[in-house]
C-alpha positions, 0 to 999 in steps of 0.5 A: 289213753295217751300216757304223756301228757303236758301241761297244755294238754292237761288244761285244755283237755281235762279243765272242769268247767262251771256246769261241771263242777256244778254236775259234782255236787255234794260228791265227795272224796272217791266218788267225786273223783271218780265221776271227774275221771268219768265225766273227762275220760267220756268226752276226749275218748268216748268211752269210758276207762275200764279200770283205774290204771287206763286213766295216766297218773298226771291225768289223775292228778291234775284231776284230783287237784280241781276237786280238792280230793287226794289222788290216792283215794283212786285206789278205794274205787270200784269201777265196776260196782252200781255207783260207777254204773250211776256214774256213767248213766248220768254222763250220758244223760249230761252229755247226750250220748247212748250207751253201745247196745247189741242191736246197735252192732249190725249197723256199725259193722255195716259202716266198717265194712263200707271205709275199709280201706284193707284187710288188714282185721287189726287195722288201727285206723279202722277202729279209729274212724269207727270211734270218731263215727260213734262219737258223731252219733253221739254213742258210746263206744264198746270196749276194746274186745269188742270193738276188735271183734266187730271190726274183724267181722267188718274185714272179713264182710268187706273181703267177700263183698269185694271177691263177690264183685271182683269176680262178677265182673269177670267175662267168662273168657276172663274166668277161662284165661285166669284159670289157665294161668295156674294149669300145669302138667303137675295138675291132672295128677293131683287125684294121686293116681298119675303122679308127674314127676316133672311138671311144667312151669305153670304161665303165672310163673312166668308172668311173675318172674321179673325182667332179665339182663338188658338184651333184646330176648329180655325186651321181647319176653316182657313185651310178650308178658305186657301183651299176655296180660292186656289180652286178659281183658281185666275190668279197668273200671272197677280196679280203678275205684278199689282202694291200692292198699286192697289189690296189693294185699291180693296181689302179695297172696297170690304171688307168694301161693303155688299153683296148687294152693291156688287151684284148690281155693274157691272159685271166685277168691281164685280168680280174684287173686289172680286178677289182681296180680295181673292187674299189678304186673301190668303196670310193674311191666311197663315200669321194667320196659320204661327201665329197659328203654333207658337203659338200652340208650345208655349201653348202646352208647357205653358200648360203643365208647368200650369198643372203639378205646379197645380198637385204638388201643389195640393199633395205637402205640403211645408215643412218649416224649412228644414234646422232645421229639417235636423240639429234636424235630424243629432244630434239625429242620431249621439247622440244615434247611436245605437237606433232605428229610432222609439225611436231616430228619430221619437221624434224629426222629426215626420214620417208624416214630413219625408213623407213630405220631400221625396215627395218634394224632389222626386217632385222638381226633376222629375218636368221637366221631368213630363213637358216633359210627359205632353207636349209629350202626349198633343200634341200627343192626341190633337194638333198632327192631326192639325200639319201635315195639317199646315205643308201640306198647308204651305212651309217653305223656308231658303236660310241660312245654320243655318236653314238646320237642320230644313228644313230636318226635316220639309221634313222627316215629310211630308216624314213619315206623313202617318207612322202607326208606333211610330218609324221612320225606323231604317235606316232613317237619322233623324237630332237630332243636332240643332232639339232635346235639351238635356233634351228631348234626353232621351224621343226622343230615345225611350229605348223601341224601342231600341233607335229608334227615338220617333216620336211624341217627335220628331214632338214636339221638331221640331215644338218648334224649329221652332216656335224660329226660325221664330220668330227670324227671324222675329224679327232680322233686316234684310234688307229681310227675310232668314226663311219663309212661302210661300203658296204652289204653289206661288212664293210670299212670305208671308207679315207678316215677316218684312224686316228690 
């Protein structure tokens, strides 16, 4: 029972009432207090206290007090002699309740069992709900022991049924794949008669390894793990309708066993285990592609804006004091207008300086545009064979018209990902607005191609548009998402967007 209780609380929960102060009687002294304690304890916990130190000193007190007996004589109670055993009959008698018998104990493990919502055998939230169902049915709960004991025996219940079901739904090629995730060299000299000294790692620890450094080997690999796992062929079904707090329980097991531990498990609780840790990664994978989309938009863009400050800098020579030289420039000019630039000009501003001025001048204009060259033809040579394939294994979805735009030009890319050709076709309804920024107008409607669109130039201002958009959308709180990934062919979202 709560220990901290206010005045409110104490009135509105442990108040007699006229028919039970009526149900006192002639009781007196210890015994009328006890029964109060009793009657009160029954109908906020459903059960009754087990000594006199569960029931708080305020309760007591408060009590007491309506009874108009001393809260010391607490102490003269025998809470478990044949008075306190009347005591309780006639509560449950008043109050219509049963007491918790031992043929009562199938049925409530059997409806434990059926809203455990994990395995956890020290779940409070389960005994709690198995409190409030006893108390609807208006019988009295068991003690704390053995409410403990049979909710332990409900997990354990609901564990098997749930590795019975999760492997009976199992195809025998989803059976044969899941064992061969845990085959390794090391295991054909498990009898201990041809030990292997250096044992190959085993295909689960690959699956379980999380994704490297931004490059396009990392984004084939998980594209590769993305495709290993789709290919196991898991019941989305049934995963689908088990509670997430279960899977994830499993998933944790089977991540933190070795193969080893893994092989000598029961069939089913083996396949099982692993069935649910492939499960989850294939969603934290497609989390780890959406990272790698987003990030490899930001890098290519990076990168470009490193590599072309590092060529400036290295051609470029400051020039300092252009102000002086300008003002040193103009008096001279004006003072002999009709002199040569060799007898007026070069006296003062040497020619190496005003070569010097025309390449920073030239540099610090066309400095945006040679970052637009560099990031245009970066992705084109390098990160443009991997992008297609991202967009291929994951499916964006928006249920907000401000993201329109994008996903028409995510469908047109998917749409022309096998065109041989530089250009989209001249007829193709190619959405520029919200997609293509005005700096990049000039590189995405080709001139040579009498302003057709570029599509490499267009495939890199889609993936930075998209690479604002999701992390906006990621970022704003929301109670759901509105512009996210899926994995192709599932219903279930991907987990890594927050909701708010």
């Amino acid at each position: 029972m709560n220990a901290d209780w206010q005045a409110d609380q104490l009135e509105r929960h442990f108040t007699l009432s006229a028919p039970e102060r009526a149900l006192l009687g002639n009781k007196s002294g210890a015994t009328r207090l006890g029964f109060a304690l009793l009657l009160k304890s029954f109908q906020l916990e459903g059960h009754f206290p087990d000594y006199a130190g569960s029931v708080p000193e305020r309760v007591v007190q408060f009590i007491a007090a309506q009874c108009g007996v001393s809260a010391l004589l607490l102490e003269q109670l025998d809470w478990q002699g044949r008075s306190a055993r009347l005591h309780r009959a006639e509560v449950r008698e008043y109050l219509g309740s049963a007491p918790f018998r031992t043929r009562d104990e199938p049925a409530l493990v059997e409806w434990l069992a059926a809203h455990a919502t994990d395995f956890d055998p020290s779940s409070e939230s389960l005994k709690h709900a198995g409190l409030t169902h006893l108390r609807s049915l208006r019988v009295e709960a068991p003690g704390v022991d053995r409410l403990g004991r049979l909710v332990r025996e409900a997990v354990r219940k609901r564990e098997a049924q749930f590795v019975r079901e999760s492997a009976g739904l199992l195809s025998v090629d989803t059976r044969l794949a899941l064992d061969a995730l845990v085959a390794t060299d090391l295991s054909a000299g498990e009898d201990g008669l041809q030990p292997v000294l250096f044992a190959a790692r085993s295909e689960l620890a690959v699956l379980k390894d999380d994704a490297g450094a931004i490059k396009v080997a990392t984004v084939i690999e998980q594209l590769e793990k993305l495709r290993q796992l789709r290919a196991l062929g898991l019941p989305s079904a049934w995963f689908s309708g088990v509670p997430p707090t279960m899977i994830a329980q499993y998933r944790r097991r089977a991540s933190s066993e070795a193969p080893s531990e893994l092989r000598r498990r029961p069939i089913e609780t083996r396949l099982t285990l692993l069935a649910c840790l492939c499960w989850q990664r294939t969603f934290e994978i497609t989390d780890s592609l959406v990272e790698l989309l987003i990030h490899i938009a930001h890098r290519i863009g990076t990168h470009a804006e490193n590599r072309v400050e590092a060529e400036l800098l290295r051609q470029l020579r400051r020039v300092a004091g252009k102000g002086k030289l300008l003002y040193k420039l103009a008096k001279a000019a004006r003072g002999t207008p009709d002199g040569t630039v060799e007898a007026v000009i070069y006296p003062v501003v040497p020619a190496n300086v005003l070569d010097d001025l025309i390449r920073e001048t030239k540099a610090e204009g066309s400095f945006e545009c040679n970052v637009q060259l560099v990031t245009r033809n970066s992705y084109g040579h390098h990160y443009r064979r991997v992008v297609p394939l991202l967009l291929e294994a994951l499916e964006f979805k928006s249920n907000n018209d401000r993201h329109r735009s994008v996903m028409r030009a995510l469908e047109l890319l998917k749409k022309h990902r096998e065109r041989k050709s530089p250009t989209f076709p001249s007829d193709e309804d190619v959405p520029l607005e919200g997609i293509v920024q005005d700096d990049w107008h000039d590189l995405v409607l080709d001139e040579k191609e009498n302003g057709r669109v570029n599509r490499i130039a267009f495939e890199m201002c889609v993936l930075d548009t998209l690479r604002d958009r999701v992390r906006w959308e990621s970022w704003a709180k929301r109670s759901r998402p509105r512009f996210y990934a899926i994995t192709c062919g599932s219903s279930r979202c991907s987990a890594r967007f927050t909701r708010g």
